[in-house]
C-alpha positions as CSV (number, residue, x, y, z in Angstrom):
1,X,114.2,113.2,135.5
2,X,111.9,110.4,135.8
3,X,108.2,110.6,134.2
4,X,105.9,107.4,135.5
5,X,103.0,107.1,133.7
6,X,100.6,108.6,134.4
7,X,101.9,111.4,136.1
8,X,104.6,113.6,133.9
9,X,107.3,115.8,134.7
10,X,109.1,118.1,131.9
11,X,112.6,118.8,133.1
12,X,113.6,119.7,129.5
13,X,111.4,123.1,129.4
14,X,112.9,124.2,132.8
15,X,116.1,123.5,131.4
16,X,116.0,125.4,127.9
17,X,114.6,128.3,130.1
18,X,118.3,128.3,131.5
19,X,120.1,128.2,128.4
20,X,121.3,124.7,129.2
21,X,120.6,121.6,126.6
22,X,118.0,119.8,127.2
23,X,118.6,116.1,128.2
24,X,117.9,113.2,125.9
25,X,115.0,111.7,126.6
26,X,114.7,108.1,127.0
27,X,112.0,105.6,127.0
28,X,112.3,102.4,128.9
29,X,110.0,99.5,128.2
30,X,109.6,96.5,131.0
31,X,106.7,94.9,132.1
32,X,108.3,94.4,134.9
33,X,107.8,97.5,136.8
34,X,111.4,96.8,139.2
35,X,113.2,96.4,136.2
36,X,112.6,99.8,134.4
37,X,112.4,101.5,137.5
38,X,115.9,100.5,138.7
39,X,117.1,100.9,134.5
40,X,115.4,104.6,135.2
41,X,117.3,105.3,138.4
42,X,121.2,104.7,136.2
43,X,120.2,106.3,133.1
44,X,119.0,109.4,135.5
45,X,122.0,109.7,137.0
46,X,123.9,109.5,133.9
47,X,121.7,112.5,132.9
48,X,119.2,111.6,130.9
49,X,115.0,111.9,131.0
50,X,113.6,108.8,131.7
51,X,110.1,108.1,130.8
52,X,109.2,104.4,132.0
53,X,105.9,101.9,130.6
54,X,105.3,98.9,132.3
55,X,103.0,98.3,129.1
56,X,104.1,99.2,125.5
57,X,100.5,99.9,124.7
58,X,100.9,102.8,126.4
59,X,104.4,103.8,125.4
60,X,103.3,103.7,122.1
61,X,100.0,105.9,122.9
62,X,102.3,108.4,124.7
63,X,104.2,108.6,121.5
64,X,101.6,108.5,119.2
65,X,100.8,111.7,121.2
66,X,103.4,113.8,121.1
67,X,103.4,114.4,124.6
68,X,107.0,113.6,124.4
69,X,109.6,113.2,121.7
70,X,112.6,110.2,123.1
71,X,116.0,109.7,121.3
72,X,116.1,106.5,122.3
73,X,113.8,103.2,123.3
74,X,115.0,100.7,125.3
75,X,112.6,97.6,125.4
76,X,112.3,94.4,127.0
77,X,111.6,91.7,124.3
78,X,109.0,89.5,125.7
79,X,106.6,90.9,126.9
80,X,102.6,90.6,126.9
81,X,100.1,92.5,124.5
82,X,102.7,93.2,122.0
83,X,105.9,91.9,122.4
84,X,109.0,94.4,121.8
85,X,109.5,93.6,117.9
86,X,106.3,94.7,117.7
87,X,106.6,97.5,119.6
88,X,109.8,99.1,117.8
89,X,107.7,98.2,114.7
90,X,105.3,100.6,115.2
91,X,107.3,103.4,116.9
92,X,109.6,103.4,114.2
93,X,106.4,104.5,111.9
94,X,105.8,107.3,113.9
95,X,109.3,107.8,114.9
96,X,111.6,106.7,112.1
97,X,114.4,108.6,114.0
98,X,114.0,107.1,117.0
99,X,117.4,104.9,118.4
100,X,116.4,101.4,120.0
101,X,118.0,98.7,122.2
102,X,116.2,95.5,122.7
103,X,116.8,93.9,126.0
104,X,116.4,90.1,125.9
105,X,118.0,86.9,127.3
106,X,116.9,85.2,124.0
107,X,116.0,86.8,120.8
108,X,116.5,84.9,118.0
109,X,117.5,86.2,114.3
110,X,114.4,84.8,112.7
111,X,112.1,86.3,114.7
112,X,114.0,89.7,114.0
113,X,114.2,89.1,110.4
114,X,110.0,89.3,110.2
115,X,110.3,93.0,110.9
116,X,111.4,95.4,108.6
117,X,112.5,97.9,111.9
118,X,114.9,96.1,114.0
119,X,116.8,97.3,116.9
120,X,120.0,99.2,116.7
121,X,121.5,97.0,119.4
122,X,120.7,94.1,121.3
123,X,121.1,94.0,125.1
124,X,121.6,90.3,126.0
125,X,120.3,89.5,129.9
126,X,121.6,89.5,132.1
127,X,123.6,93.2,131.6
128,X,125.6,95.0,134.2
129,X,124.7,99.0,134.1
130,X,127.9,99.4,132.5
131,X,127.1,97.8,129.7
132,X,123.9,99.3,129.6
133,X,125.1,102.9,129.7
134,X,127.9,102.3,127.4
135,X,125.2,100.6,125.0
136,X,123.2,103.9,125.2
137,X,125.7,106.6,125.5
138,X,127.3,104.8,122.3
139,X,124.2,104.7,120.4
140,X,123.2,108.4,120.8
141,X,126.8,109.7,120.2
142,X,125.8,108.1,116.1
């Protein structure tokens, strides 16, 4: 249940044609491409759709969209273009629902205090997938 972009797969509608839930969907957020790939892999065994950006420019254009709707944003911090403060900024405008983790061996409080969206949880580096699929399994039971 993995959506690169640009090509997209939509497990969920195959799903609800079976009566069966659809999974939650997921976005990961990593500009390094390894990273969110392997973040991709656990969360898709743990049963969840994974869509991964290697730029938030174009996470945030995907959701803009509404070519899909995630329960959840996992992003990498630092990052360039926009870095992830700035990206759970702006998809909290579109998305004021939307669940975030921040992944980051070194965000400071200030620099969250200048947004008025921060993250739900923070995800200090280095994690162990444990961690990271209590963090999120945790977060969306809320």
């Amino acid at each position: 249940m993995l959506a690169s972009y640009g090509a997209m797969n939509d497990p969920a509608s195959e799903q609800t044609a079976t009566g069966a839930k659809p999974p939650p969907v997921v976005f990961v957020v990593d500009d390094s491409v390894e990273l969110g790939e392997m973040i991709s892999i656990f969360l898709t065994k743990a049963g969840y759709e994974t869509h991964v950006f290697s730029d938030p420019l174009k996470a945030l254009s995907v959701l803009e969209s509404g070519q899909a709707q995630p329960r959840l944003l996992i992003s990498d911090f630092q990052m360039p273009g926009i870095n992830g403060l700035e990206l759970i900024h702006r998809c909290k405008l579109i998305l004021p629902t939307l669940k975030v983790i921040a992944a980051s061996a070194n965000v400071l409080d200030e620099e969250i205090e200048k947004y008025p969206f921060r993250p739900d949880r923070i995800l200090p580096k280095p994690y162990t997938t444990n961690s990271l699929l209590a963090m999120v399994s945790g977060l969306l039971a809320e």
